[in-house]
C-alpha positions as CSV (number, residue, x, y, z in Angstrom):
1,X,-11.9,-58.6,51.8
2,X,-13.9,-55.9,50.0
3,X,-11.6,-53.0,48.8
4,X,-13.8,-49.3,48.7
5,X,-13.1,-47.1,45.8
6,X,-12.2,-44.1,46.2
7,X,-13.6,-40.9,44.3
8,X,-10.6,-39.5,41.6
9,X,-9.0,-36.6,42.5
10,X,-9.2,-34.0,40.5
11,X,-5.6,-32.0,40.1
12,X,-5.6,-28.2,41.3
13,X,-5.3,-25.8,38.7
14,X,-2.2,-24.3,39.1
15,X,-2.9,-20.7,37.4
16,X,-6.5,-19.4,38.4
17,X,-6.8,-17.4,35.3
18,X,-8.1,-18.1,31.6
19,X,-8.1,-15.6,29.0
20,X,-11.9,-15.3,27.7
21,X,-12.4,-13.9,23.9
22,X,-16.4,-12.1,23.6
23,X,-17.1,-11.0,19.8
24,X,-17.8,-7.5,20.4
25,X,-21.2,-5.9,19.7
26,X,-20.9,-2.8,19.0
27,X,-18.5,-0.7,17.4
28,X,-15.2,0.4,19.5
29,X,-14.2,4.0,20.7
30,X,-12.9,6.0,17.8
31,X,-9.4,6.1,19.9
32,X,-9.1,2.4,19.7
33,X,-8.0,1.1,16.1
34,X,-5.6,4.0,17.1
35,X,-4.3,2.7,19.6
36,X,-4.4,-1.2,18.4
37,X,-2.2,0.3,15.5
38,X,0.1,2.0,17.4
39,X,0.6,-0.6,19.7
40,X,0.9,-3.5,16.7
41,X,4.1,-0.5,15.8
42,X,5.6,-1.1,18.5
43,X,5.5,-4.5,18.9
44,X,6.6,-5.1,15.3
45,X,9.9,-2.7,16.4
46,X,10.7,-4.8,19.7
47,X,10.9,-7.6,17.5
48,X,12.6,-6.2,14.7
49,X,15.0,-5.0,17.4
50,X,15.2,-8.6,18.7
51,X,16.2,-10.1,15.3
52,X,18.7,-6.9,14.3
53,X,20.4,-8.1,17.8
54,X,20.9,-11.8,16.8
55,X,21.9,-10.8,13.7
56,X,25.2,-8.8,15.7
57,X,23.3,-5.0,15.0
58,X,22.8,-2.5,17.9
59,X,18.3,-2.3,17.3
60,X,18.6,1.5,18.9
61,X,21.4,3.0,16.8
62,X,19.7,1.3,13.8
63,X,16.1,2.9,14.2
64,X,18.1,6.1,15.3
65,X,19.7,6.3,11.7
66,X,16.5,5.2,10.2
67,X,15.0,8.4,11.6
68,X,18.0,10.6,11.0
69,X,18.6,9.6,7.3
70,X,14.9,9.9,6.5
71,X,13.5,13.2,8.5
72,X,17.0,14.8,9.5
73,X,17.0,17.8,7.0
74,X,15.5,19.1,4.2
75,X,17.2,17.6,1.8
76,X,16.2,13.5,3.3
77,X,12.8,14.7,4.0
78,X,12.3,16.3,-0.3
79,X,14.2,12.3,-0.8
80,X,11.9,10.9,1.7
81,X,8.7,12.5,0.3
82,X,9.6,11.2,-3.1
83,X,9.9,7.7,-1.9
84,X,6.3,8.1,-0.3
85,X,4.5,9.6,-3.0
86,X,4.2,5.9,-4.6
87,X,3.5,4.2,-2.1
88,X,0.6,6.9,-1.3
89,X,-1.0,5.7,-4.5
90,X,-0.7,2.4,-4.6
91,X,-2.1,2.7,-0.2
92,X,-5.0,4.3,-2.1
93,X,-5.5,1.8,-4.2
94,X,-5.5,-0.8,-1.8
95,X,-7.9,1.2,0.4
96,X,-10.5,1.3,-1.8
97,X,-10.6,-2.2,-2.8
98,X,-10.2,-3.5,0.4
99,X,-13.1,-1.3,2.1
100,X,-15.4,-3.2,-0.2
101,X,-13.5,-6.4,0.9
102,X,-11.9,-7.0,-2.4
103,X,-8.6,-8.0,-1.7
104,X,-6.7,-6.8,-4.6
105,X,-3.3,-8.2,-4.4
106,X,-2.2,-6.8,-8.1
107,X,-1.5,-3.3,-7.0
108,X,1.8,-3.9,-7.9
109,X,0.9,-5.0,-12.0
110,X,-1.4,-2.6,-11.9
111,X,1.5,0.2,-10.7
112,X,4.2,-0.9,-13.4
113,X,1.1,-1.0,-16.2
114,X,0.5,2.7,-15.2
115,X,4.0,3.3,-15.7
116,X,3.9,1.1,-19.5
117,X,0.7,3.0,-20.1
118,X,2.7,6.8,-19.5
119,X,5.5,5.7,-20.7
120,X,3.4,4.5,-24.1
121,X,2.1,8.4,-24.8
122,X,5.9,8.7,-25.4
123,X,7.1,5.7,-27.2
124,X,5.1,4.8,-29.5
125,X,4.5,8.0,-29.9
126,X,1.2,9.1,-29.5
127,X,2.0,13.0,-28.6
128,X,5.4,14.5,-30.5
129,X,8.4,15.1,-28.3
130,X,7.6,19.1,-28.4
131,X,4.6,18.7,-27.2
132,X,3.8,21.5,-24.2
133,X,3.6,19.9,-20.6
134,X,0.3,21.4,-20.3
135,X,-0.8,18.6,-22.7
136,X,2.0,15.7,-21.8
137,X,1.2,15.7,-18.3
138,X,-2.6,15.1,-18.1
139,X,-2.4,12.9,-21.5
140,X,0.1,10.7,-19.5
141,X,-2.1,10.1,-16.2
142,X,-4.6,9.5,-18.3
143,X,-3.1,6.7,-20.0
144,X,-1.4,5.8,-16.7
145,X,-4.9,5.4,-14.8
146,X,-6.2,3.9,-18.1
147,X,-3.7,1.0,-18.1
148,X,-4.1,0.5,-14.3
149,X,-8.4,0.5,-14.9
150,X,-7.8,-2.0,-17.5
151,X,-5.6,-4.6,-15.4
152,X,-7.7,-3.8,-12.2
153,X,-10.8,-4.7,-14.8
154,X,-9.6,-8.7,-15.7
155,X,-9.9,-9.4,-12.0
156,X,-13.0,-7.9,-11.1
157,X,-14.6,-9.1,-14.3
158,X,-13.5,-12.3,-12.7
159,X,-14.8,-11.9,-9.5
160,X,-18.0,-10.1,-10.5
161,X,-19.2,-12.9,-13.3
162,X,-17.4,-16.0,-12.2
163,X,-16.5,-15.8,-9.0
164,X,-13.1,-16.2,-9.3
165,X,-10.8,-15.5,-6.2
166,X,-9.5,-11.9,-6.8
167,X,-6.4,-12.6,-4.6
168,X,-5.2,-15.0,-6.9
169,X,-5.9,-13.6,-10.4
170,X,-4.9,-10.1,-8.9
171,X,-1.3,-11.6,-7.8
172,X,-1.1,-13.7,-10.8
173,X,-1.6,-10.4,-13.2
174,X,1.3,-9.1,-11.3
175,X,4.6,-11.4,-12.8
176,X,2.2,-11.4,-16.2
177,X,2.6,-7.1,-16.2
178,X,6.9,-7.7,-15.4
179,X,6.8,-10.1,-18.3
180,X,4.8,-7.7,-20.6
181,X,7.1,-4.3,-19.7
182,X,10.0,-6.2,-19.8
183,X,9.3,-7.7,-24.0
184,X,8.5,-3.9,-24.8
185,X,12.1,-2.8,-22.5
186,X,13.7,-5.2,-23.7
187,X,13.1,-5.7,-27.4
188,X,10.6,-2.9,-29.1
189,X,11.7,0.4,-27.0
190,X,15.6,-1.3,-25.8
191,X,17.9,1.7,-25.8
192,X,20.8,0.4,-27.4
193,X,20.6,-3.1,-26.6
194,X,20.4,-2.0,-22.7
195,X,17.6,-3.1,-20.6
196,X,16.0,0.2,-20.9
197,X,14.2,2.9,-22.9
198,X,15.4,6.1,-24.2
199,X,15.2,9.2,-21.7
200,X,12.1,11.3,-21.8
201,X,11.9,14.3,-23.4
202,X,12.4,17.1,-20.7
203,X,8.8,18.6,-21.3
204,X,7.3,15.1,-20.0
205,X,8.6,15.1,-16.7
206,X,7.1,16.1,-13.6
207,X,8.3,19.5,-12.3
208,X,10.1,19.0,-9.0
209,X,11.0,21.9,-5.9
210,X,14.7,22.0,-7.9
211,X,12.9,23.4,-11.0
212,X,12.5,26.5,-9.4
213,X,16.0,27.1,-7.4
214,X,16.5,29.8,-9.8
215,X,14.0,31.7,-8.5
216,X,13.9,30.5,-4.8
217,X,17.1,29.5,-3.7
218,X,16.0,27.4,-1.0
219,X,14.5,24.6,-3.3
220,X,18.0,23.8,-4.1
221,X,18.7,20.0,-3.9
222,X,15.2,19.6,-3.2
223,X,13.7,16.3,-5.5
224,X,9.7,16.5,-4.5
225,X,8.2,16.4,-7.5
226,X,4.3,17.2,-8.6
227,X,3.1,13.6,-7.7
228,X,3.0,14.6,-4.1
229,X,0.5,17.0,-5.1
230,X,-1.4,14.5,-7.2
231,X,-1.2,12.3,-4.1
232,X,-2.6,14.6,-2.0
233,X,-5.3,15.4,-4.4
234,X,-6.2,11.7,-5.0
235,X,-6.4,11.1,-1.5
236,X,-9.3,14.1,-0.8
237,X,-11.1,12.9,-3.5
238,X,-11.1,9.4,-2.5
239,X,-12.2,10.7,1.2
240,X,-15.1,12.6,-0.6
241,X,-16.1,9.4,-2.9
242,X,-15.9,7.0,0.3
243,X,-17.3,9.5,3.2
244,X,-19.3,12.2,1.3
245,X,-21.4,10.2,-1.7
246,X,-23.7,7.8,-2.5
247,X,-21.7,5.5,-4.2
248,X,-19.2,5.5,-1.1
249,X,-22.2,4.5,1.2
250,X,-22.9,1.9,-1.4
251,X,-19.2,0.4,-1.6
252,X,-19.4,0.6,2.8
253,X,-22.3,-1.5,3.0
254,X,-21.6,-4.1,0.6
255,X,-18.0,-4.4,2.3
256,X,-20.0,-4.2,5.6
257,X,-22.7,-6.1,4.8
258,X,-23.4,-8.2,1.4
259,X,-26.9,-9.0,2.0
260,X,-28.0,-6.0,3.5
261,X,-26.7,-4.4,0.3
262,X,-28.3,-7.0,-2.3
263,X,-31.9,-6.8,-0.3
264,X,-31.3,-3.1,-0.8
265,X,-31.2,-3.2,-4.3
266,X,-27.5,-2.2,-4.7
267,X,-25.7,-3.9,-8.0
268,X,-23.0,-5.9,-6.3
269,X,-21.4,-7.0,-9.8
270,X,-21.0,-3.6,-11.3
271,X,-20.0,-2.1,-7.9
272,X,-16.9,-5.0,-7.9
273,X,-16.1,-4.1,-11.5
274,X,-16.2,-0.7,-11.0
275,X,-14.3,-0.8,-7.6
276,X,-11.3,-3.0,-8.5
277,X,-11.1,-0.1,-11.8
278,X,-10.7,2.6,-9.7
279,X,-8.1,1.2,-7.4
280,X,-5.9,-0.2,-10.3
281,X,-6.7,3.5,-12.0
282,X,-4.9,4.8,-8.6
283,X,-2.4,2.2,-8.5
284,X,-1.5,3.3,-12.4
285,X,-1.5,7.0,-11.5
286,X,1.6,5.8,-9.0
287,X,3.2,4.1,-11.9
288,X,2.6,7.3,-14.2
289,X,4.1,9.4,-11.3
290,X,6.9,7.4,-10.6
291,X,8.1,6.8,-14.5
292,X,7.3,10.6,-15.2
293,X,8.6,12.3,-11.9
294,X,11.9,9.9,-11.2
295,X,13.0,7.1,-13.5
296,X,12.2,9.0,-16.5
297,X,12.4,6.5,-18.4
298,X,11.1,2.8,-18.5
299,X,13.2,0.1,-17.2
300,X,12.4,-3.0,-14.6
301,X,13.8,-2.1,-11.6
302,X,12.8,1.2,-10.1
303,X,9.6,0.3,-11.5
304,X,9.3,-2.9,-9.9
305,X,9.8,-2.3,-6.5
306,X,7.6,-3.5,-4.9
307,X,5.2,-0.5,-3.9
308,X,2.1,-2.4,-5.1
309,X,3.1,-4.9,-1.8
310,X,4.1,-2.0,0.4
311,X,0.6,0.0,-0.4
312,X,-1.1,-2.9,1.2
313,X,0.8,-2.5,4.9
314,X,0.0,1.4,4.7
315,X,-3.6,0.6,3.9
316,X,-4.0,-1.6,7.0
317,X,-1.7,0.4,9.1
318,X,-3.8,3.5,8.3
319,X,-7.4,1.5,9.2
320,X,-7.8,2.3,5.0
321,X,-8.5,5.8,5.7
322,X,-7.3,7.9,3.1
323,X,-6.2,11.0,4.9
324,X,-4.2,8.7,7.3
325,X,-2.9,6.7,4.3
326,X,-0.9,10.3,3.6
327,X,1.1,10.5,6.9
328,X,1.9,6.8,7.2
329,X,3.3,6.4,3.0
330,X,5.7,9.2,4.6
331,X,6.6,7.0,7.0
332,X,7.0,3.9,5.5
333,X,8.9,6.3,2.5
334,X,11.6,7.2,5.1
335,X,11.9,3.3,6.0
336,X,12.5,2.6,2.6
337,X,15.0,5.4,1.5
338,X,17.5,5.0,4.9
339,X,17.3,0.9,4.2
340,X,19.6,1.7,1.6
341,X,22.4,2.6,4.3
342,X,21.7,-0.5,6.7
343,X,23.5,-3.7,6.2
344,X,22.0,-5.6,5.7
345,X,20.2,-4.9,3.4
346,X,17.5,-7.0,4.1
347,X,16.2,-5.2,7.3
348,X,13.9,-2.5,5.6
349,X,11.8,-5.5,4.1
350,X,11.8,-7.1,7.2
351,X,10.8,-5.0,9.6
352,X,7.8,-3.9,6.9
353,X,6.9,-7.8,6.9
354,X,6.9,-8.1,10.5
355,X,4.4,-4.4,10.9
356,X,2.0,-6.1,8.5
357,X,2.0,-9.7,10.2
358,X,1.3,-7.9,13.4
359,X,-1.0,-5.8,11.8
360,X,-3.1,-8.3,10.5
361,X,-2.9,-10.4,14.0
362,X,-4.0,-7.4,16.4
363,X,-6.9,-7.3,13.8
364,X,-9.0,-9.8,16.2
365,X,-9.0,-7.0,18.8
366,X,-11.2,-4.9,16.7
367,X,-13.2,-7.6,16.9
368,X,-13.1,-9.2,20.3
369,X,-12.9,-8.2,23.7
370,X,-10.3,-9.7,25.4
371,X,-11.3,-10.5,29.2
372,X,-9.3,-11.9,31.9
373,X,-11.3,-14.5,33.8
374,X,-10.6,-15.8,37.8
375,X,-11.2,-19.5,38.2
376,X,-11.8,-20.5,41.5
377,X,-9.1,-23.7,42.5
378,X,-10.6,-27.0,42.7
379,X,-10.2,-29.1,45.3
């Protein structure tokens, strides 16, 4: 007795839809990195709202004392605005590098050797303690954005002649900067045996708004000091450089487009070298700002706080335009100065970890289109 075979069946598929990802071709609407961004904010909130509930926190009273303790009256705002002005720089700094794809990781070193470079022009000292702001100010950015250049240099002289991975001799530079500021705090400028140095003289800090309450009464309390304004400044010029000049186009392409920029004759070595120097130069103005306008002296741990790491979630956030890079430091300043009220403590930091791993993940948007496909049931 013969037995017939019968044909498999094939099972039914039991959702008729597959997701389908196309790279795109051509560039998006302006509106959409926007709107990716936006909606990468609010994703990042739902689930930092998710994990401040499991932890026993109410997510909407905490985000409503985030915004109330950051942007509720003058005086948080002037706080708020001081917290930003760092991280402004340091978002700079990041933006630059990263818009020629160098993925400088050291913003942070470079930031505190800014601050060891100011902080030098006092010490050691290289100007007298009389000396007239007019002079201690710019001699001190200088040496600020001098120090960053010069830590932002080992890595691109790195990349540029050996090919060495900037994101790991970037980082590494970072602990060898804590280790350097903290031998000259420590030992050679130690205040007493505490793990600081002596105060600035007066005439070497930054004016701030509360300079001035003599005169206008309404800068009273007020702590914004004239990094904002350097900030501000900083950020123009880097629009300019970036959107307006040659070397801007030339820094584009080669982040665009590496050969296209090599066939066009463009020097991709100096261009890294010279790049990764002017974002540590940024990154040190932010340490000369910081040290000058709010610590006022040198010691480890306002200085070390980890803007460097914080300038590189603005800097996405802001699609590494510089303008933007202004608002959304203000934002991310208010996140940092009302985390000081939450318990825990923790939450800040988190909530700023999970905006840049969502970030970085809605990134594939920007480069695929996303298209919902109907497939037919078998049968």
């Amino acid at each position: 007795m013969s037995e017939t075979s019968m044909p498999a069946l094939k099972p039914k598929r039991r959702f008729p839809y597959r997701i389908q990802l196309e790279p795109r071709l051509s560039e998006p609407p302006r509106w959409y990195p926007l709107a990716v961004s936006l909606g990468a904010i609010l994703l990042a909130l739902i689930l930092g709202g998710i994990v401040i509930a499991f932890a026993g926190g109410d997510p909407l009273r905490v985000y409503a004392h985030i915004a109330s303790a950051s942007f509720g009256n003058t005086g948080v705002l002037s706080d708020t605005i001081v917290k930003a002005t760092p991280i402004l720089l340091t978002g700079l700094a990041c933006s630059v590098a990263f818009r020629m794809k160098l993925w400088n990781i050291g913003a942070e070193g470079q930031f505190i050797m800014g601050a060891f470079g100011a902080g030098a022009v006092i010490l050691t000292p290289i100007l007298p303690a009389d000396t007239s702001p007019w002079i201690f100010i710019p001699v001190m950015m200088i040496a600020g954005m001098a120090a960053g250049a010069a830590w932002g240099w080992i890595p691109g002289i790195l990349k540029a002649r050996f090919n060495v991975n900037e994101i790991i001799s970037s980082l590494m530079l970072n602990y060898i900067a804590i280790a350097w500021i903290n031998f000259w705090i420590f030992a050679v400028w130690t205040e007493g045996g505490f793990q600081m140095t002596p105060k600035f003289p007066e005439n070497a800090w930054l004016p701030r708004l509360l300079d001035y309450s003599d005169a206008i009464p309404a800068f009273r309390g007020l702590t914004t000091h004239l990094g904002l304004v350097i900030g501000i400044v900083a950020a123009i010029v880097l629009w300019l450089v970036i959107f307006r000049s040659r070397w801007g186009y030339e820094i584009r392409l080669i982040g665009d487009n590496p050969q296209a920029a090599r066939y066009a004759g463009i020097n991709i070595t100096r261009n890294t070298i010279l790049v990764m120097m002017l974002s540590g130069a940024l990154a040190g103005l932010g340490g000369m700002s910081e040290v000058t306008g709010v610590v006022h002296r040198l010691q480890t741990s306002p200085i070390a706080a980890g803007y460097g790491f914080t300038g590189i979630i603005v800097a996405w956030l802001a699609k590494l335009h510089p303008i933007v890079i202004i608002l959304v430091s203000i934002l991310f300043g208010g996140l940092l100065l009302a985390g000081r009220e939450i318990q825990p403590s923790g939450v800040p930091k988190m909530i700023q970890g999970i905006i840049l791993v969502c970030l970085i993940a809605s990134d594939f948007l920007l480069r695929y289109r996303v298209h919902i496909v109907h497939t037919p049931a078998e049968a």
